[in-house]
Each structure stands twice: as C-alpha cells, then as structure tokens.
N, C-alpha and C positions, 0 to 999 in steps of 0.2 A: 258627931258634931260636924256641922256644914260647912261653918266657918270656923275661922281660925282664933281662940283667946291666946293671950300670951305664953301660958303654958303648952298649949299643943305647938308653936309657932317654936318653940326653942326645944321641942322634941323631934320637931322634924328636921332643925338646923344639929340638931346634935347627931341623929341618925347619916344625914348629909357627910358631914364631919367627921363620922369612923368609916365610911367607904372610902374620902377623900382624905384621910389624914395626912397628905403633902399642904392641908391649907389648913390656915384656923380662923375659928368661927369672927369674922368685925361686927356684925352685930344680927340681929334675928332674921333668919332665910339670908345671911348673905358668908361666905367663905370666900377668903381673901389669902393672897401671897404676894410678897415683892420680890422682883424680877428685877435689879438695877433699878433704874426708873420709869418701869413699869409693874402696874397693881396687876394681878391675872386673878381675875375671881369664876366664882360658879353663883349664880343669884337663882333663888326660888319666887321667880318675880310673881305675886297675887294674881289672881285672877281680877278681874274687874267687880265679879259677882263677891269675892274673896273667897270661892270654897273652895278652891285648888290652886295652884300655882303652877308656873311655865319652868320649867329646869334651863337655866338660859347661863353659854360658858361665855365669857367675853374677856377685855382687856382693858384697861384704864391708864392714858401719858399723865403721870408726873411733872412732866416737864413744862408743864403747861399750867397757869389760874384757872383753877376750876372750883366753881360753891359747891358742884354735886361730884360722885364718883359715875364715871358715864361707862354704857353698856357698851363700848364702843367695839365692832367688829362680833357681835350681839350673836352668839348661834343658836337657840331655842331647839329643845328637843323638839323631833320630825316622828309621825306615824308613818305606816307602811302606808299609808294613802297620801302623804307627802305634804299632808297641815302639819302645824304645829301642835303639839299635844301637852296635856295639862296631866295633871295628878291629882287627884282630887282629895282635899284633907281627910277627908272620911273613908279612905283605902290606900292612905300612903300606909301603912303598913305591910299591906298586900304588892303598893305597884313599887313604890319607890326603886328598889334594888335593880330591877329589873330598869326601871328607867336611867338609872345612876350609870350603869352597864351601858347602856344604848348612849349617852350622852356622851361618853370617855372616848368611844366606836362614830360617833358622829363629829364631834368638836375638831376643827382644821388644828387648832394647836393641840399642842400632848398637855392629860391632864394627870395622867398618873405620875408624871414625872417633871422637871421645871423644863419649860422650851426654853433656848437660845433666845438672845434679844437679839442675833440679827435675824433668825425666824418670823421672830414677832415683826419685825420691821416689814421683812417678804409681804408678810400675809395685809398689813397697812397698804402696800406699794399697791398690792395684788386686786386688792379690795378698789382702790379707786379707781382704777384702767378698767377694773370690771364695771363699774358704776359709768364711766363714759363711754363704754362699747355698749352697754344695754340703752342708752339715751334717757342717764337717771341723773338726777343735779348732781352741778360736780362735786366730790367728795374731796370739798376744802380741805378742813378737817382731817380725813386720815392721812392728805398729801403732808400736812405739816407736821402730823406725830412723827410719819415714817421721815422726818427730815429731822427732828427734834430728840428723840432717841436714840439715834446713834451718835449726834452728837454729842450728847449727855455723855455716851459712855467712852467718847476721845477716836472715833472707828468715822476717821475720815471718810473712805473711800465708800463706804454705805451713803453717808451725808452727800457724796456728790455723784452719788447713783441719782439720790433721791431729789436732787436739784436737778440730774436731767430730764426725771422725770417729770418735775414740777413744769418745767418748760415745756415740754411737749404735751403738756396737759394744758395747764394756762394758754397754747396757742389755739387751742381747738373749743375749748369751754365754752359755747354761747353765753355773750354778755348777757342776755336776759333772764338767764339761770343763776346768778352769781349772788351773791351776797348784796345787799343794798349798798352799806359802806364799802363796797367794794374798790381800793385805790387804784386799777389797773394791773395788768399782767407785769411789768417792769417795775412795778412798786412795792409788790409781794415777794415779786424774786429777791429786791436786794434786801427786804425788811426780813427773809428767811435766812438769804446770807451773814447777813446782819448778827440774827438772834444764836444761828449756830456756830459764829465765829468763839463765843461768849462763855467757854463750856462753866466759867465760874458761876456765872449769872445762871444758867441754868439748874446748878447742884442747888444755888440759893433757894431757886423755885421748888427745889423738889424737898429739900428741908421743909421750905416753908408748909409744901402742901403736903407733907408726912402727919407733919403737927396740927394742921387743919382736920384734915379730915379722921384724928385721929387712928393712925396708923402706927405708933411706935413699936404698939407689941404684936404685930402682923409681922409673921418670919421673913426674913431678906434671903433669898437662896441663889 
C-alpha cells in the first residue's frame, strides 16, 4: 500500500512505540512524553504525497497558548547525502528500525532516555544565536521558551541567562525581520520579565494546555 489507511498509520505508530517505549503513543504517527513543562515527541510527519513519512524528534513549551502541538527545534532524519530522508509506508517494515536507530544517533537531545530541562533550555538558547549568526529571522519564539521554561520550573538563574541573552539578541535583530506587531526591543524584555516573574500563572497555562491538547495520559518523567 502507497499510502497510509488508518490501520497501517497505527501499525507503524505502534512499531515506533516498542523501539521507543520511554514515550506513548498521543495520537497516530505521533509519540509524546512530558518533561516538566515540556512535551518531547518523535512525529512521523507525512509526506506530502502521503506514502511515506519524515522521522522528525522535536520539543513542544507548555508554557505557552498554543491551538497546535509545534515541532519546535524539529530534527528530521538526515541520509548519508545530508537531505532529509522519508520511509516509505510500503517498506517501513524493512526500513523503519534502522531509521529509528539513525534518529536516537542524530537527534541533539537524548531520546532513549528523558533529557534535563535545563538541556532542553541550552539547546532553545543555542538554536536562536544560531538562527542570528546564519542571517536567518530572528528566532522569537525559541528566545521566549528558552526564558519561559525555566521559569516554569523556579531555576532563576537559567531565566536570567536567558534574559541576557534576549538582550543581546533584541539589539542586533534587524527591525525589518521582526514580527509585524512587533512592540520594540524594551517592550518585550519587560513583557518577558513580566511573564517569568509569574511562576503561578504559568503552571496555570500549562494545566490549561495539558487539557487542551489532551495530554493527561502522556507520562510526566
């Protein structure tokens, strides 16, 4: 079969699912774990054509309104020719393990095991300095998880890593890359000092959005 029916789509998340047993299945091609208040999943993102899918490790803030669960920090299995590579339904049988293998050996956080959330934070931090040394938009977004997850978890000194890092980012950002609503470099700092001073208000969000996106029976480790 080329493409995917419901039944092959929950045999290929259930296969997923005994190589990875640190995660369980949230819903078809997608494995999920909580980390504090962060989601660490593995997604079998479709193909576009839908006959294969992309092995892709990522990380999702909590801490944050969010409608959708985001691939954020997105690693997608890599071939030895250095694309990303697919699996195609009709030999995951044959590739899968082997790519499951290559994914755990490729992916910046550990996937055999739970990473650290000030890891996870690092690689947030790491991730946006890298996006402004390559001359790629600045990486809003991961500046305020890596600021909003540590202090979800009360780990000041991370929080005001990541607020010096926000400033020396916000001075260098070209305006013309930035977000449309964009309030100014001095308005975002204090509206991030703001939101992480709040750790209540944040646990609130991450309730909230456990329930949302249904997560309750996704393990917390």
């Amino acid at each position: 079969m080329s493409r995917a029916d419901a039944a092959t789509a929950r045999r290929v998340t259930a296969d997923w699912a005994r190589r990875f047993d640190g995660f369980d299945v949230w819903g078809p091609l997608r494995l999920m774990r909580r980390i504090g208040p962060v989601v660490q999943g593995i997604t079998l993102d479709r193909t576009t054509t839908g006959d294969g899918y992309f092995p892709t490790a990522h990380v999702h803030n909590l801490a944050r309104e969010s409608p959708v669960i985001t691939l954020s920090l997105g690693q997608r299995l890599v071939g030895s020719s250095g694309m990303q590579e697919r699996v195609r339904f009709s030999r995951h049988c044959d590739d899968f393990i082997d790519a499951a293998e290559r994914l755990a050996l490729q992916s910046d956080l550990l996937l055999s095991a739970p990473p650290a959330v000030a890891e996870i934070v690092k690689k947030y931090i790491y991730f946006a300095v890298s996006q402004q040394k390559k001359g790629y938009p600045p990486a809003v977004d991961a500046v305020e998880d890596g600021i909003l997850i540590p202090a979800a978890t009360g780990d000041r000194a991370l929080v005001e890593d990541g607020l010096r890092i926000a400033r020396e980012l916000a001075g260098v950002w070209p305006k013309s890359r930035l977000p449309l609503d964009w309030s100014g470099s001095d308005a975002w700092i204090s509206d991030l000092e703001e939101r992480a001073a709040h750790v209540n208000q944040l646990t609130a969000v991450i309730e909230r959005q456990v329930v949302f996106h249904k997560l309750t029976k996704v393990r917390v480790v």
